[in-house]
C-alpha positions as CSV (number, residue, x, y, z in Angstrom):
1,X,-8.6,-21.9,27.4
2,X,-5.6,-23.8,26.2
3,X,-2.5,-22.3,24.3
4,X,-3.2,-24.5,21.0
5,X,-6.9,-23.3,21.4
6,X,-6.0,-20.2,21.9
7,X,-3.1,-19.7,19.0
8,X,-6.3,-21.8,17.0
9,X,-8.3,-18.0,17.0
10,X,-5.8,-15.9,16.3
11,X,-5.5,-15.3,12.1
12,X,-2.1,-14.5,10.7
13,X,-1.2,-10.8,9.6
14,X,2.2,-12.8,7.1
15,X,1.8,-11.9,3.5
16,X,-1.1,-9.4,4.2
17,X,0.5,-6.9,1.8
18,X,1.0,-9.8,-1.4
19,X,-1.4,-10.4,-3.5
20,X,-4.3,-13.4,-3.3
21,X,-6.2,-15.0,-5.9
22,X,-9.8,-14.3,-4.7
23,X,-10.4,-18.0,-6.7
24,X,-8.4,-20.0,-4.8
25,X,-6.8,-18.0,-2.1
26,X,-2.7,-18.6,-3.3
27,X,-0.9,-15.6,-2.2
28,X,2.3,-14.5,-4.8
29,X,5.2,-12.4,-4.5
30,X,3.6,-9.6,-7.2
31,X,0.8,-8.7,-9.0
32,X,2.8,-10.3,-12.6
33,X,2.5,-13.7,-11.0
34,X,-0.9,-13.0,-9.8
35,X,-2.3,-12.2,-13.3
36,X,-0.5,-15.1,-14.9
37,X,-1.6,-17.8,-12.5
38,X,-5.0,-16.6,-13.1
39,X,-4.9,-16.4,-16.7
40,X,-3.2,-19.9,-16.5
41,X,-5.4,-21.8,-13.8
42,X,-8.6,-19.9,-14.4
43,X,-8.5,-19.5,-17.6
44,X,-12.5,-19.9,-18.6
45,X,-13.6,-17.8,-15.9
46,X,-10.6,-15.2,-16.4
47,X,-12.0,-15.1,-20.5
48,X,-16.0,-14.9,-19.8
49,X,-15.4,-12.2,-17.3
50,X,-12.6,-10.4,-19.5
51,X,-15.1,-10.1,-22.3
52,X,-17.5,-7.6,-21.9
53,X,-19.1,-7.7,-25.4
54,X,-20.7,-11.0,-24.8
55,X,-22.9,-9.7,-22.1
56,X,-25.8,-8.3,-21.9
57,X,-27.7,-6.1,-19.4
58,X,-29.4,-8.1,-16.6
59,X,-34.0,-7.6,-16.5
60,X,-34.2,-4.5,-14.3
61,X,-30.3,-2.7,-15.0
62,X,-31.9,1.0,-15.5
63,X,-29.6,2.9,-18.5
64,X,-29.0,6.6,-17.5
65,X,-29.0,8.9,-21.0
């Protein structure tokens, strides 16, 4: 196996403790930049998921009394 093969396998452990946008896998400094690129870039998926009045259960959700 080759050295640029080899370095190929290996994934980087840099900026595993920043957050990441699960959307579109950007990495920021804090989790204030985080919600605000997301509020910003994904804004219609960031709304229909932030509002929880608009859904409704899904057929076979059982609702414990």
């Amino acid at each position: 196996m080759t050295d640029r093969v080899r370095s190929m396998m290996v994934l980087s452990m840099v900026d595993q403790h920043k957050p990441k946008c699960y959307l579109c896998s950007n990495v920021f400094e804090n989790l204030g930049e985080l919600r605000k690129h997301q509020e910003d870039s994904h804004k219609e998926f960031m709304e229909f998921h932030n509002d929880t009045n608009s859904h409704s259960p899904t057929p076979g959700d059982v609702t414990i009394f």
